[in-house]
SERO-4910 file (N, C-alpha, C, O; in steps of 0.05 Angstrom, whole numbers):
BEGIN
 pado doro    nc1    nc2    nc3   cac1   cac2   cac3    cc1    cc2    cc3    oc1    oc2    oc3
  Unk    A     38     84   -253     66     79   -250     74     53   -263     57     35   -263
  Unk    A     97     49   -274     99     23   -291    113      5   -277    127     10   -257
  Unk    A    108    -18   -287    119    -39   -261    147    -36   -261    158    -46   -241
  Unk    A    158    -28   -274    198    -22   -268    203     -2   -253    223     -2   -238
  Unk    A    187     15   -254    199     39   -238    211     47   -207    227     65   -202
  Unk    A    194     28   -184    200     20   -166    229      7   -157    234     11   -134
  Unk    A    240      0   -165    270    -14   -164    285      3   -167    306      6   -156
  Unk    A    275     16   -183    303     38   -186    318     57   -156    340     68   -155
  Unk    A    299     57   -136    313     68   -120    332     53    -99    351     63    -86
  Unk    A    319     23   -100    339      7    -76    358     -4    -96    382     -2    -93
  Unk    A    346    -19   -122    363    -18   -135    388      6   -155    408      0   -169
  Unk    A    379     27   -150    394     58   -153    423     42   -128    445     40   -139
  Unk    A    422     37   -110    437     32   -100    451     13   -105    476     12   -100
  Unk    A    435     -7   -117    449    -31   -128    475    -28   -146    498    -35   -144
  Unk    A    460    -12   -168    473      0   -185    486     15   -193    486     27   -214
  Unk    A    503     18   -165    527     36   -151    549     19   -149    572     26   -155
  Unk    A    539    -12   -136    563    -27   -132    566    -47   -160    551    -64   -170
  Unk    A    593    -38   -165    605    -51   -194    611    -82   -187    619    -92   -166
  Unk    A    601    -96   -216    597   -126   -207    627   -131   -210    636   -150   -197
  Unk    A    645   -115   -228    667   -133   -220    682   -128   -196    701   -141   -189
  Unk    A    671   -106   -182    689   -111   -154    685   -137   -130    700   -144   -111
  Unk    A    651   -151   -141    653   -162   -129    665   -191   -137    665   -209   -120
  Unk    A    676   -196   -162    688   -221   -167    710   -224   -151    717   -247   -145
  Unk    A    727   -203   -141    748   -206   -132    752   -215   -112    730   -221   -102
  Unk    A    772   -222    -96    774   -246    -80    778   -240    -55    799   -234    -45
  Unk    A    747   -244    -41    742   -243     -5    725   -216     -8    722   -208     15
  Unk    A    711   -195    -27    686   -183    -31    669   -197    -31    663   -212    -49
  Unk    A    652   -194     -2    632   -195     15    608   -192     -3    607   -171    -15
  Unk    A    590   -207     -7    562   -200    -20    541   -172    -15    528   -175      6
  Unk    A    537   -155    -26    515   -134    -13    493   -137      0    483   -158     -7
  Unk    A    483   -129     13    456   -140     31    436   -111     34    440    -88     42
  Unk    A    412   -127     24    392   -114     29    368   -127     54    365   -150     60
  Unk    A    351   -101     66    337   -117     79    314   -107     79    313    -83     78
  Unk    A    288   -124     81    263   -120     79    248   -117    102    251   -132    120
  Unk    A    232   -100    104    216    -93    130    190    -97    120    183    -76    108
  Unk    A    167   -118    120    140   -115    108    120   -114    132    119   -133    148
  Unk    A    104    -95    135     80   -106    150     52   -124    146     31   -125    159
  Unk    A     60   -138    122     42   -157    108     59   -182    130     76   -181    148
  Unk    A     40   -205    114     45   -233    133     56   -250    114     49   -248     90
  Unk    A     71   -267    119     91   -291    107     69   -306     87     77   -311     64
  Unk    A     46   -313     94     26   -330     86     14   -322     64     10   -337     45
  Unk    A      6   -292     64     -6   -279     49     11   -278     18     35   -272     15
  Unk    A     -7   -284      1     -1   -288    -27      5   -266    -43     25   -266    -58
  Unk    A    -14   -242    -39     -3   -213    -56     21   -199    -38     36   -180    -44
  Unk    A     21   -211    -18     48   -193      4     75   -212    -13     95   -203    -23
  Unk    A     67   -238    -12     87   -251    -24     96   -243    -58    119   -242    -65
  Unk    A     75   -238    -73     70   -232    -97     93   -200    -97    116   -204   -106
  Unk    A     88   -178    -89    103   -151    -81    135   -161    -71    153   -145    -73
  Unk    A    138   -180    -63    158   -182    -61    186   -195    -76    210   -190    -72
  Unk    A    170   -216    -97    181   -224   -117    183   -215   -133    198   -221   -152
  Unk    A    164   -188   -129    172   -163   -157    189   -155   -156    206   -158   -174
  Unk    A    196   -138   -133    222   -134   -120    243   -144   -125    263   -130   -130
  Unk    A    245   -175   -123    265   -191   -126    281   -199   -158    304   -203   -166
  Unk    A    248   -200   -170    254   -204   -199    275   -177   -209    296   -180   -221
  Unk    A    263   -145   -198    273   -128   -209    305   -122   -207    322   -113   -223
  Unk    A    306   -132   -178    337   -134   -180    356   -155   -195    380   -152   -200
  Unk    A    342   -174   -201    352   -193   -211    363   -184   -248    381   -194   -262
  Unk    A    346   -166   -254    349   -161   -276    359   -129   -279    357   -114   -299
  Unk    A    370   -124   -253    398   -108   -252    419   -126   -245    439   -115   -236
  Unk    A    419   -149   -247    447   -163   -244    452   -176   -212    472   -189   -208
  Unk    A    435   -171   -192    437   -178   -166    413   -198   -168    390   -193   -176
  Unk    A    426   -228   -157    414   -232   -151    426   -256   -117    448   -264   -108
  Unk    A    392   -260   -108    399   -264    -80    414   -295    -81    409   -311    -99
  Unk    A    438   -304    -54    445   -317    -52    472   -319    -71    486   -339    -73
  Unk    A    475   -298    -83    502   -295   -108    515   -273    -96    523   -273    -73
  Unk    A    519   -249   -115    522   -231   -107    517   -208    -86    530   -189    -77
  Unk    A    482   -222    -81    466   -207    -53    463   -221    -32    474   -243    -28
  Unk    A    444   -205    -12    443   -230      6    411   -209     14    412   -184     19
  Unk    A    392   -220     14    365   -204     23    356   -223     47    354   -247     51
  Unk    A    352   -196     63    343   -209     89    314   -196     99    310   -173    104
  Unk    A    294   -220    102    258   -204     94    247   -207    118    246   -232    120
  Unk    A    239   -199    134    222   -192    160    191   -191    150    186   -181    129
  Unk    A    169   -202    166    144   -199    158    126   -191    184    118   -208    201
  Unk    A    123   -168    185    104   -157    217     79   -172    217     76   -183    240
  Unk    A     60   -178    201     33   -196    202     18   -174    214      3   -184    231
  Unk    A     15   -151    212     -1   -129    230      1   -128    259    -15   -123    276
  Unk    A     28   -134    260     38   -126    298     51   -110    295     66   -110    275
  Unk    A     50    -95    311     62    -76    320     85    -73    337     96    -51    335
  Unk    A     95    -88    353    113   -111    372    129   -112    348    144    -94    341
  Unk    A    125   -133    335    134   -152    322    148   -133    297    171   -135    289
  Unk    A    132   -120    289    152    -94    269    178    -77    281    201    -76    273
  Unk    A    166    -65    305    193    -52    322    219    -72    323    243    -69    316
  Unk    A    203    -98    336    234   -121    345    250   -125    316    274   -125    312
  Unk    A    228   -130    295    240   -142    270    266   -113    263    290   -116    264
  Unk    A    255    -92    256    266    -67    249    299    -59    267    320    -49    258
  Unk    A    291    -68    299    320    -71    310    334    -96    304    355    -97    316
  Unk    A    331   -112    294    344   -142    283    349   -138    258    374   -142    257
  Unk    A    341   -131    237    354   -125    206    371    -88    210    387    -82    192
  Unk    A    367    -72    227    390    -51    227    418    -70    241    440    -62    233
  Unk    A    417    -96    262    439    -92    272    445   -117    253    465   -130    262
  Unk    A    436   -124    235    453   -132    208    469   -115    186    483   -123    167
  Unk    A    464    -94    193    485    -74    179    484    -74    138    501    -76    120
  Unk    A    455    -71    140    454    -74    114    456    -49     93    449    -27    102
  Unk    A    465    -50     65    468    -29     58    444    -15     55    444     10     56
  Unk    A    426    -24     52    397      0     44    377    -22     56    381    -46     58
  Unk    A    349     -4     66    335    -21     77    303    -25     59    294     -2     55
  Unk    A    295    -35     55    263    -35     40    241    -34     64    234    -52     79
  Unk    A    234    -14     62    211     -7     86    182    -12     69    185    -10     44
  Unk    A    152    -18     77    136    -22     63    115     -9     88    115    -15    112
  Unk    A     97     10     75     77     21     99     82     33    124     94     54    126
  Unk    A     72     19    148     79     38    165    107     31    185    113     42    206
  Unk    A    122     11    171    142     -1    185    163     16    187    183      9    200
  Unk    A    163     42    175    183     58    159    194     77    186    217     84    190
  Unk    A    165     83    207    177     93    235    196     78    245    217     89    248
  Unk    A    194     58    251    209     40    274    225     29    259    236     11    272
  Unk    A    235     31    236    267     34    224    279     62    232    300     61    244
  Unk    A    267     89    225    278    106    236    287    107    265    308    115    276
  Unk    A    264     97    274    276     88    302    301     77    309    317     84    326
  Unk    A    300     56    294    329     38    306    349     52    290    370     47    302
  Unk    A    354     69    265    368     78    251    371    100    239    354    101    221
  Unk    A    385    119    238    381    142    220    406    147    206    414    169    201
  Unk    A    418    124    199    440    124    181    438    109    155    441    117    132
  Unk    A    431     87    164    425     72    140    398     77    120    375     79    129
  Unk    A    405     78     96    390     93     73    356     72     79    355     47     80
  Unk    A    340     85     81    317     76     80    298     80     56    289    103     53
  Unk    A    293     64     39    265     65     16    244     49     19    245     25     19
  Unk    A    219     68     23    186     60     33    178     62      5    183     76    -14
  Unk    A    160     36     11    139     32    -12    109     33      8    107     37     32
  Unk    A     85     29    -16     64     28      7     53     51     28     36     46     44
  Unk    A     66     79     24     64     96     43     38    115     42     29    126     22
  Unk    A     31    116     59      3    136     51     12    174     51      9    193     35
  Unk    A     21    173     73     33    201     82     56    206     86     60    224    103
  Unk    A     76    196     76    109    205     83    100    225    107     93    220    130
  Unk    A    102    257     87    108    283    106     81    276    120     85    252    124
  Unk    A     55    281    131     44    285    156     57    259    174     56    261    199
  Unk    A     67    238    165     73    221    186     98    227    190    106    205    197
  Unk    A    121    243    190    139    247    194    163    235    179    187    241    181
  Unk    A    153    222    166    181    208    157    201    215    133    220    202    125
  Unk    A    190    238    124    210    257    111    198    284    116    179    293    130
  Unk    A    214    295     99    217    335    110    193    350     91    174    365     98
  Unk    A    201    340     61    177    343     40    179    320     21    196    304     28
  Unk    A    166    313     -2    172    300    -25    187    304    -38    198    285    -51
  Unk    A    195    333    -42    215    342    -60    257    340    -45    280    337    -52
  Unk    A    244    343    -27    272    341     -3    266    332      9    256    347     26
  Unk    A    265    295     16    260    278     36    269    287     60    253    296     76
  Unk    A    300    287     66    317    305     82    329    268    111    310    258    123
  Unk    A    347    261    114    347    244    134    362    221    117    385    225    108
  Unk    A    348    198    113    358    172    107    341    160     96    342    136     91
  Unk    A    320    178     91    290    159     84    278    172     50    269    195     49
  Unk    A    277    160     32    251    168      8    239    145      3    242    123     14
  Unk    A    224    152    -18    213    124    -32    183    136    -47    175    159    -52
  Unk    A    173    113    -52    137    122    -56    117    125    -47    108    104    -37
  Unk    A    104    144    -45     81    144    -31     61    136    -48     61    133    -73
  Unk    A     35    130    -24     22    110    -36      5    116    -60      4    107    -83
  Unk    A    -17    141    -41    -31    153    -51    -31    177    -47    -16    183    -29
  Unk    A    -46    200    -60    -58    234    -37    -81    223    -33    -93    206    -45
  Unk    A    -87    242     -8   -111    236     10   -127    236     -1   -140    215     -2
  Unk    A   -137    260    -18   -154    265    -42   -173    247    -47   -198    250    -45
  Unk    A   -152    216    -57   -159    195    -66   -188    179    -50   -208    166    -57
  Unk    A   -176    188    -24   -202    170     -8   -225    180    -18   -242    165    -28
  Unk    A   -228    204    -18   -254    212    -26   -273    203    -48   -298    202    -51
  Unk    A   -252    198    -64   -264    179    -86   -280    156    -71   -304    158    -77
  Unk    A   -277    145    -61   -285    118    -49   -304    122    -48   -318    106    -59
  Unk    A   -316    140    -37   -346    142    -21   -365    159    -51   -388    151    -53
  Unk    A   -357    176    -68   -362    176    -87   -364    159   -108   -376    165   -129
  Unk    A   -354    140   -104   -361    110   -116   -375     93   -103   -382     74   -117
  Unk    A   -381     93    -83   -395     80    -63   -422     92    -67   -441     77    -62
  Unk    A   -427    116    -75   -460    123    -77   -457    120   -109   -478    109   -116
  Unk    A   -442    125   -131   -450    116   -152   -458     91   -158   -469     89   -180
  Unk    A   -454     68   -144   -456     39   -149   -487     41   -134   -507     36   -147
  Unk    A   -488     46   -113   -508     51    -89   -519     72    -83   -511     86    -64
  Unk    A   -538     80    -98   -547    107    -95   -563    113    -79   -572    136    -77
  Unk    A   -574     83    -61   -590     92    -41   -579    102    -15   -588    114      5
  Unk    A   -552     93    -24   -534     93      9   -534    118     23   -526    139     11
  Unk    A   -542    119     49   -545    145     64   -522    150     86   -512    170     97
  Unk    A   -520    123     86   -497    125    121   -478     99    106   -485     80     93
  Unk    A   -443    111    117   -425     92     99   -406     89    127   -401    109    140
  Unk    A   -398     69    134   -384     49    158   -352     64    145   -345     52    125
  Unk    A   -341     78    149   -308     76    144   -284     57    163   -274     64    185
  Unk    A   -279     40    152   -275     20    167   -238     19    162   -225      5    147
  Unk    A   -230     41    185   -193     57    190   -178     35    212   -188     20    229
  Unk    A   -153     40    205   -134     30    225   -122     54    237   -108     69    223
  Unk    A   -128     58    268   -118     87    269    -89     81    297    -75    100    303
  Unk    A    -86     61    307    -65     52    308    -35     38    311    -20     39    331
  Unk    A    -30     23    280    -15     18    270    -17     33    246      4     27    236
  Unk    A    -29     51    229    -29     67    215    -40     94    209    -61    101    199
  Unk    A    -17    110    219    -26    140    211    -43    154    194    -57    174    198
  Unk    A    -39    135    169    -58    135    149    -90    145    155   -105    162    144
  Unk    A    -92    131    173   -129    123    179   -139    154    186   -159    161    175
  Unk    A   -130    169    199   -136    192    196   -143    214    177   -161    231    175
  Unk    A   -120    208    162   -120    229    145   -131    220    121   -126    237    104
  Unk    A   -145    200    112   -165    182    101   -189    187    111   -208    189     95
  Unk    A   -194    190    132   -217    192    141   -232    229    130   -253    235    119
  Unk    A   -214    241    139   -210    267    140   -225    272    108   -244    285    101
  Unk    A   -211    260     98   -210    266     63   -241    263     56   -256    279     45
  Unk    A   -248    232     68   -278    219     63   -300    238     80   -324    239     73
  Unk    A   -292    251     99   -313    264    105   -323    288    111   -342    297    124
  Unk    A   -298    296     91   -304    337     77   -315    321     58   -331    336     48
  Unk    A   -318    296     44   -334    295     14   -363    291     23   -380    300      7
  Unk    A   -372    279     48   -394    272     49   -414    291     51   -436    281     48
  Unk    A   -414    319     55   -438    329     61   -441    335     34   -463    344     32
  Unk    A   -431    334     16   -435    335    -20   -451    327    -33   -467    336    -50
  Unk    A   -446    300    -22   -460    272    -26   -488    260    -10   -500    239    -14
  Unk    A   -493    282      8   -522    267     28   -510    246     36   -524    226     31
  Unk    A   -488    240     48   -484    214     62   -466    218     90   -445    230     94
  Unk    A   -486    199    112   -462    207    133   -452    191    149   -465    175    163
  Unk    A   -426    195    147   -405    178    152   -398    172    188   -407    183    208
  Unk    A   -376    152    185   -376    143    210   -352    127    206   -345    115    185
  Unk    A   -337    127    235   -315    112    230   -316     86    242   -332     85    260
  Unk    A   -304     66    239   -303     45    249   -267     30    258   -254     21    240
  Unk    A   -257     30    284   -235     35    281   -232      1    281   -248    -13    294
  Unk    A   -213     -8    265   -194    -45    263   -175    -48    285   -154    -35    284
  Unk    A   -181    -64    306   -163    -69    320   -154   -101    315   -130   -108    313
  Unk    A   -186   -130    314   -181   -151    322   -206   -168    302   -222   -153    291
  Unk    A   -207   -192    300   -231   -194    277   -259   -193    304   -280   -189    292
  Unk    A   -263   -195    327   -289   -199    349   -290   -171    338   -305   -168    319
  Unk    A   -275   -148    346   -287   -115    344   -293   -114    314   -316   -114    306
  Unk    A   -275   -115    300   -299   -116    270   -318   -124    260   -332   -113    244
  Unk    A   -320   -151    271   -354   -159    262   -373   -150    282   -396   -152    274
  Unk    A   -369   -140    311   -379   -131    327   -393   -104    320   -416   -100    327
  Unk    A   -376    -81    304   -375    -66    298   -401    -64    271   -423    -52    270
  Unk    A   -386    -80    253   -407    -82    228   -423    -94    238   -444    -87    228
  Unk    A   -425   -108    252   -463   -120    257   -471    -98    267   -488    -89    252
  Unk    A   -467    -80    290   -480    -63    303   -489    -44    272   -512    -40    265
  Unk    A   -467    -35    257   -472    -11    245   -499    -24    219   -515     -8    210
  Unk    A   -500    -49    212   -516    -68    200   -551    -62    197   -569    -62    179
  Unk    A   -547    -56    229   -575    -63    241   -593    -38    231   -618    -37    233
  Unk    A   -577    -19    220   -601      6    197   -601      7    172   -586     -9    162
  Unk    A   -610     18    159   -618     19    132   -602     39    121   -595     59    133
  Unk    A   -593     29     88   -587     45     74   -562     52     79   -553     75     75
  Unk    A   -544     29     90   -517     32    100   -490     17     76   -494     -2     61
  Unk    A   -468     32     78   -447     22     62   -421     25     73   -415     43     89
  Unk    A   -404      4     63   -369     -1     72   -359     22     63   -369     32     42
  Unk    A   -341     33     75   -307     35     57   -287     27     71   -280     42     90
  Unk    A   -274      7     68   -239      0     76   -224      5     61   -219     -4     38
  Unk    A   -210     29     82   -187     51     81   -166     32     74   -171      8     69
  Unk    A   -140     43     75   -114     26     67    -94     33     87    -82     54     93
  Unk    A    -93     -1    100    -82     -3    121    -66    -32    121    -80    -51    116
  Unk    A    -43    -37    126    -33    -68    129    -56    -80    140    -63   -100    128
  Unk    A    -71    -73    163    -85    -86    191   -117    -97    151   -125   -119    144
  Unk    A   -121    -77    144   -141    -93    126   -135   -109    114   -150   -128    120
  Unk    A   -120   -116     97   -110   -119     84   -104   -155    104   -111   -175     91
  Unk    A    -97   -158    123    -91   -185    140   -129   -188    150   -136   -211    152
  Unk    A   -139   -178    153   -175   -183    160   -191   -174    127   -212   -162    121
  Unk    A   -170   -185    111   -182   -185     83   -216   -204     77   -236   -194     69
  Unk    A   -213   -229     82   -229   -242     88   -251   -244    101   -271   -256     92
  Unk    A   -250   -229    130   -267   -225    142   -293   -198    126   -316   -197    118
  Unk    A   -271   -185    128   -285   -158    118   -308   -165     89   -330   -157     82
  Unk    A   -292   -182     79   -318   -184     48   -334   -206     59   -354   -207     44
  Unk    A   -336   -222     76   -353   -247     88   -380   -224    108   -405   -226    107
  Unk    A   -368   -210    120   -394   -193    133   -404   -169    117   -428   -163    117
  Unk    A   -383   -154    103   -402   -143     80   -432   -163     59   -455   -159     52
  Unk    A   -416   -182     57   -425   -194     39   -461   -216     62   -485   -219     56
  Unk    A   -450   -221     77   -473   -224     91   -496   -205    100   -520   -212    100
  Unk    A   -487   -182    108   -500   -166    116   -513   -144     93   -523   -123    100
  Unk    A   -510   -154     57   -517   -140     51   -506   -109     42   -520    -92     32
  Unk    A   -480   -106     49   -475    -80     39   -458    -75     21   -441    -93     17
  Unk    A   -458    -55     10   -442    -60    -11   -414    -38      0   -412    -17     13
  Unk    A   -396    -57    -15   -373    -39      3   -350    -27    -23   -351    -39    -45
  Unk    A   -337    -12    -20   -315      0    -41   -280     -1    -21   -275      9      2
  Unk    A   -263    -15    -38   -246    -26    -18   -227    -14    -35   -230     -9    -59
  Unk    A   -201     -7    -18   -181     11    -34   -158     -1    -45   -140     15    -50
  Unk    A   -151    -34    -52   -147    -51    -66   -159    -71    -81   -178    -84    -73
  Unk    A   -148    -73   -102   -147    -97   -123   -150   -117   -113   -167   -133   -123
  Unk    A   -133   -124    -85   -130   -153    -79   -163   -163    -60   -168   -185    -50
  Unk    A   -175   -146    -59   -205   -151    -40   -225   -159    -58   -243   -173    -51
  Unk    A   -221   -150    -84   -235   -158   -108   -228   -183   -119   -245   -199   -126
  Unk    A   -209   -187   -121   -199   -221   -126   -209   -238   -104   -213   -261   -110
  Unk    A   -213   -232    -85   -223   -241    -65   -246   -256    -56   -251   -276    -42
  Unk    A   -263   -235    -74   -298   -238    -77   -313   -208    -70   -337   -206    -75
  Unk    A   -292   -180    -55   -296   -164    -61   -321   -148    -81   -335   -164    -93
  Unk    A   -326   -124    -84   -349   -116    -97   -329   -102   -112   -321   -115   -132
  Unk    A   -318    -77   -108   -312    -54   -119   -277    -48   -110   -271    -57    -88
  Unk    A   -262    -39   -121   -241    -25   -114   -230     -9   -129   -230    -15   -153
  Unk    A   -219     16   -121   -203     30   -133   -177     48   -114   -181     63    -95
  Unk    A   -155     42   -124   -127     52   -122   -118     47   -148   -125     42   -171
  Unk    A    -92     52   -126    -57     39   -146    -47      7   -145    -47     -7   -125
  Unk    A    -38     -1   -171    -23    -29   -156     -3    -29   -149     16    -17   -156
  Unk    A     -6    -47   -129      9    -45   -111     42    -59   -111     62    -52    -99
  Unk    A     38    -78   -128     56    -93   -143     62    -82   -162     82    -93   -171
  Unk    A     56    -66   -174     69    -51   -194     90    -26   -186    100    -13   -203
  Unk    A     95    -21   -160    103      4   -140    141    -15   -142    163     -6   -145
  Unk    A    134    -37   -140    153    -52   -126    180    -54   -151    204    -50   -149
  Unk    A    169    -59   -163    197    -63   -187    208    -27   -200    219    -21   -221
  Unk    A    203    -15   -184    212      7   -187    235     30   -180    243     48   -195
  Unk    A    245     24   -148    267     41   -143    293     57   -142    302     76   -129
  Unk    A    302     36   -164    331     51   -178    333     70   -186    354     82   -181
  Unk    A    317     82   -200    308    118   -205    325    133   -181    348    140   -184
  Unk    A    310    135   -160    318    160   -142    341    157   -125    341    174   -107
  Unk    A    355    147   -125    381    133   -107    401    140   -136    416    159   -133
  Unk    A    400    124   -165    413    127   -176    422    152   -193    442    153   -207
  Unk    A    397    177   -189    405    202   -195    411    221   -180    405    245   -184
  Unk    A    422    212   -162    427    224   -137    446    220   -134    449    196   -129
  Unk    A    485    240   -136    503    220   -123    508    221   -102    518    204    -87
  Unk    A    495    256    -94    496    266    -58    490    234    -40    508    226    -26
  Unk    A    470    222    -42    456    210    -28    476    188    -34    472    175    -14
  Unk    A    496    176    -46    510    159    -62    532    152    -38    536    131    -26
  Unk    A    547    183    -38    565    185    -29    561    197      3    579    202     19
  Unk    A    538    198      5    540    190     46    524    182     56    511    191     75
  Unk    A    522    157     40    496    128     42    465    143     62    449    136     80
  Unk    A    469    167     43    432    180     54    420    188     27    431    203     11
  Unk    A    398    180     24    384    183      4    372    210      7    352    214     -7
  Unk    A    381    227     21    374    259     22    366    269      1    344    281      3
  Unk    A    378    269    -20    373    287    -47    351    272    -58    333    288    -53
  Unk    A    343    257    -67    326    227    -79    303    245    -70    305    251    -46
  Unk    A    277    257    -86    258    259    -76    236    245    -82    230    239   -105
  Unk    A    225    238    -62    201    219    -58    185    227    -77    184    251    -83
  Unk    A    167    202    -91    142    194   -116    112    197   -110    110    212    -91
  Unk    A     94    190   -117     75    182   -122     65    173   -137     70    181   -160
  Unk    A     45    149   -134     35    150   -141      7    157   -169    -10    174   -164
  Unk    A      8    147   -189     -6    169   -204    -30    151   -224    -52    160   -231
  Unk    A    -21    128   -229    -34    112   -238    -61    101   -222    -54     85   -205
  Unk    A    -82    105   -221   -108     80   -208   -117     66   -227   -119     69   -251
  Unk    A   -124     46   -211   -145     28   -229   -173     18   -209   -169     19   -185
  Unk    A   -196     11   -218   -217     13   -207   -241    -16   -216   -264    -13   -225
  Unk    A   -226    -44   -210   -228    -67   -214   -260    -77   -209   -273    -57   -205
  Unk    A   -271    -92   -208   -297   -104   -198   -293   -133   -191   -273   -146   -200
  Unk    A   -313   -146   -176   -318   -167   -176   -346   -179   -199   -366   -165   -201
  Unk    A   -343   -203   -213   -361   -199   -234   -386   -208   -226   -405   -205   -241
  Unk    A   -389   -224   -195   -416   -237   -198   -427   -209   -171   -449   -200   -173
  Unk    A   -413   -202   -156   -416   -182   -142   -430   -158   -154   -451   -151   -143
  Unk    A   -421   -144   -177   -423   -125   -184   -447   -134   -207   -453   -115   -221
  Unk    A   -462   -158   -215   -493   -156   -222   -511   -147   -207   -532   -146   -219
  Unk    A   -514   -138   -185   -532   -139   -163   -533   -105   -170   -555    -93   -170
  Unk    A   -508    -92   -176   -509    -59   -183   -498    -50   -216   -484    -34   -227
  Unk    A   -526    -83   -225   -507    -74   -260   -511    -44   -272   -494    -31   -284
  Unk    A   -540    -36   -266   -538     -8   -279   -526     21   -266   -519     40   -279
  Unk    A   -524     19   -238   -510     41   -230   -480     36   -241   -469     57   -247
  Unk    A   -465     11   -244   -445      4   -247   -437     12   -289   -416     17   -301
  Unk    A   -459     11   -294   -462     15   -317   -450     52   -315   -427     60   -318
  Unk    A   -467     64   -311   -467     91   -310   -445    100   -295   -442    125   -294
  Unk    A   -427     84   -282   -402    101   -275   -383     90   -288   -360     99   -287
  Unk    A   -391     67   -304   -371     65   -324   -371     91   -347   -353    105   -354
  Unk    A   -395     89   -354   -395    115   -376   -377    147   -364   -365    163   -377
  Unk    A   -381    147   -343   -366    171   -328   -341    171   -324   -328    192   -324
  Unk    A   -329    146   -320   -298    146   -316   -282    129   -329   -261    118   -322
  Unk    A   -302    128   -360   -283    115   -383   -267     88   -392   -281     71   -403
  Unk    A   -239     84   -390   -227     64   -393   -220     46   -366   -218     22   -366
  Unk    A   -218     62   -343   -210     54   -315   -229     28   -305   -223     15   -285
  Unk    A   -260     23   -327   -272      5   -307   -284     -8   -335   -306    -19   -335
  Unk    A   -262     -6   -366   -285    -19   -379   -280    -46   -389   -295    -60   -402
  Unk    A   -257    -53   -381   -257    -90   -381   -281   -102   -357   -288   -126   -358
  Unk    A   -290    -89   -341   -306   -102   -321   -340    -99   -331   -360   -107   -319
  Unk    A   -338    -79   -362   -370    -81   -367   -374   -114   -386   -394   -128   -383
  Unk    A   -352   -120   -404   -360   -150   -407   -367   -166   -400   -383   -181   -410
  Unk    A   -348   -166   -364   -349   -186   -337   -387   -184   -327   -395   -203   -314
  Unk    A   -399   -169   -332   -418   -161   -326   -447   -172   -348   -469   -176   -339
  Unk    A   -438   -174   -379   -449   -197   -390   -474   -165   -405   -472   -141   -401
  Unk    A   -491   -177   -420   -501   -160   -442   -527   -147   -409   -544   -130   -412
***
């Protein structure tokens, strides 16, 4: 997906309201509002959001002028998402930016005002639209990935590691619906693969390292962290006890690999963000009774499948050989890797 494409749907709305109506005199600025379940602190949460910002900006809105953006950050609470979600609906904003699983508890407080999710794993099994093609309600946007995708993970996880017999799936099951149906995916692949799986559910950082030490203590063991806000905030932790304990793990962002991470493969995630004027703006149904009903929800389509460079010597030749298998997606990282 290209980094513009994303904007087009909140900005689709943008680019409904004509700038010269707003020169005129005592038109009220437009307001958008952000719902993230990432944390204020965090740098790629911050990063996704300036994409966002940039993209509107270069539809002609920008904040504190013509707009007025109002950004909420859940930090992986669950509390704290619901309260935020009833505090930006009773601001009365024209469209709202939902990100992951925050997208319920706007429906919650609202089913009028036009809702667009980024970040989503499952729209339809989690309820929050009807199909992709006919969102149906107040809600579209992008989804993140298909489930499909997990399976890759663990398929990459024995190509790097081919000794690996038993793999830790390490889900948020709940603050995100996701974790299920991730799981699900990873472990119709495993009996394929001679590998058997296990879940590990994220609540707090004591239960995760509690967890991975226990699962530690046998042989021939490997990560996967699923895609969840909740990882994504125990980013750190997660590659500090992989990385102690020896295992090698396959993580379903970019941003775990910058990190010190081993392996990842998805979508970027920042690249989702400058995109949503598209589906709002070819829509006028959705235009003209501020529901994005007609607008059908995206995906996803692009992956990329990053490395860490001093990480990934330790599996230079398996790493080698799935480069040869999956082409351009991993071959800036055979340089990183050195002759």
């Amino acid at each position: 997906m290209r980094r513009r494409e994303f904007i087009r749907v909140v900005g689709g709305a943008a680019a409904t309201w004509p700038l010269s109506a707003l020169a005129q005199q005592g038109e009220q600025p437009k307001r958008i509002a952000v719902l993230t379940g990432g944390a204020a602190d965090d740098p790629d949460s911050q990063a996704r959001i300036a994409a966002f910002v940039q993209g509107l900006q270069e539809l002609g809105w920008a904040d504190g002028q013509n707009l007025r953006i109002d950004i909420r950050w859940g930090s992986g609470n669950a509390a704290d998402v619901k309260r935020f979600a009833a505090e930006l609906v009773a601001l009365a904003p024209d469209v709202i930016l939902a990100t992951g699983t925050t997208v319920g508890a706007l429906q919650q407080a609202s089913r009028t005002v036009p809702i667009v999710f980024a970040l989503t794993g499952d729209p339809v099994g989690a309820g929050y639209v009807d199909s992709l093609a006919r969102p149906g309600g107040n809600t579209t946007g992008f989804m993140l990935f298909e489930y499909s995708l997990s399976g890759k993970w663990l398929e990459l996880l024995k190509q790097i590691a081919p000794d690996v017999m038993r793999a830790a799936v390490i889900r948020d099951t709940r603050l995100s619906p996701n974790g299920i149906g991730q799981w699900a995916s990873i472990q119709s692949m495993a009996p394929s693969l001679g590998v058997e799986v296990s879940p590990l559910n994220l609540r707090d950082d004591k239960e995760i390292e509690r967890n991975i030490i226990t699962f530690a203590h046998g042989s021939n063991g490997g990560l996967i962290v699923t895609a969840s806000p909740l990882t994504l905030i125990h980013r750190d932790l997660l590659i500090k006890l992989a990385g102690r304990h020896k295992l090698p793990a396959v993580y379903w962002d970019r941003t775990f690999v910058a990190s010190g991470g081993l392996i990842s493969y998805g979508a970027d995630l920042v690249d989702q963000f400058p995109a949503c004027r598209r589906l709002r703006r070819s829509h006028p149904e959705g235009r003209k009774t501020r529901r994005p009903a007609g607008a059908g929800a995206d995906s996803v389509r692009d992956c990329h499948q990053p490395q860490n460079r001093e990480g990934a010597r330790a599996y230079r030749s398996a790493v080698r050989t799935c480069a040869r298998q999956r082409g351009d997606r991993i071959s800036f990282a055979m340089s990183a890797l050195g002759p």
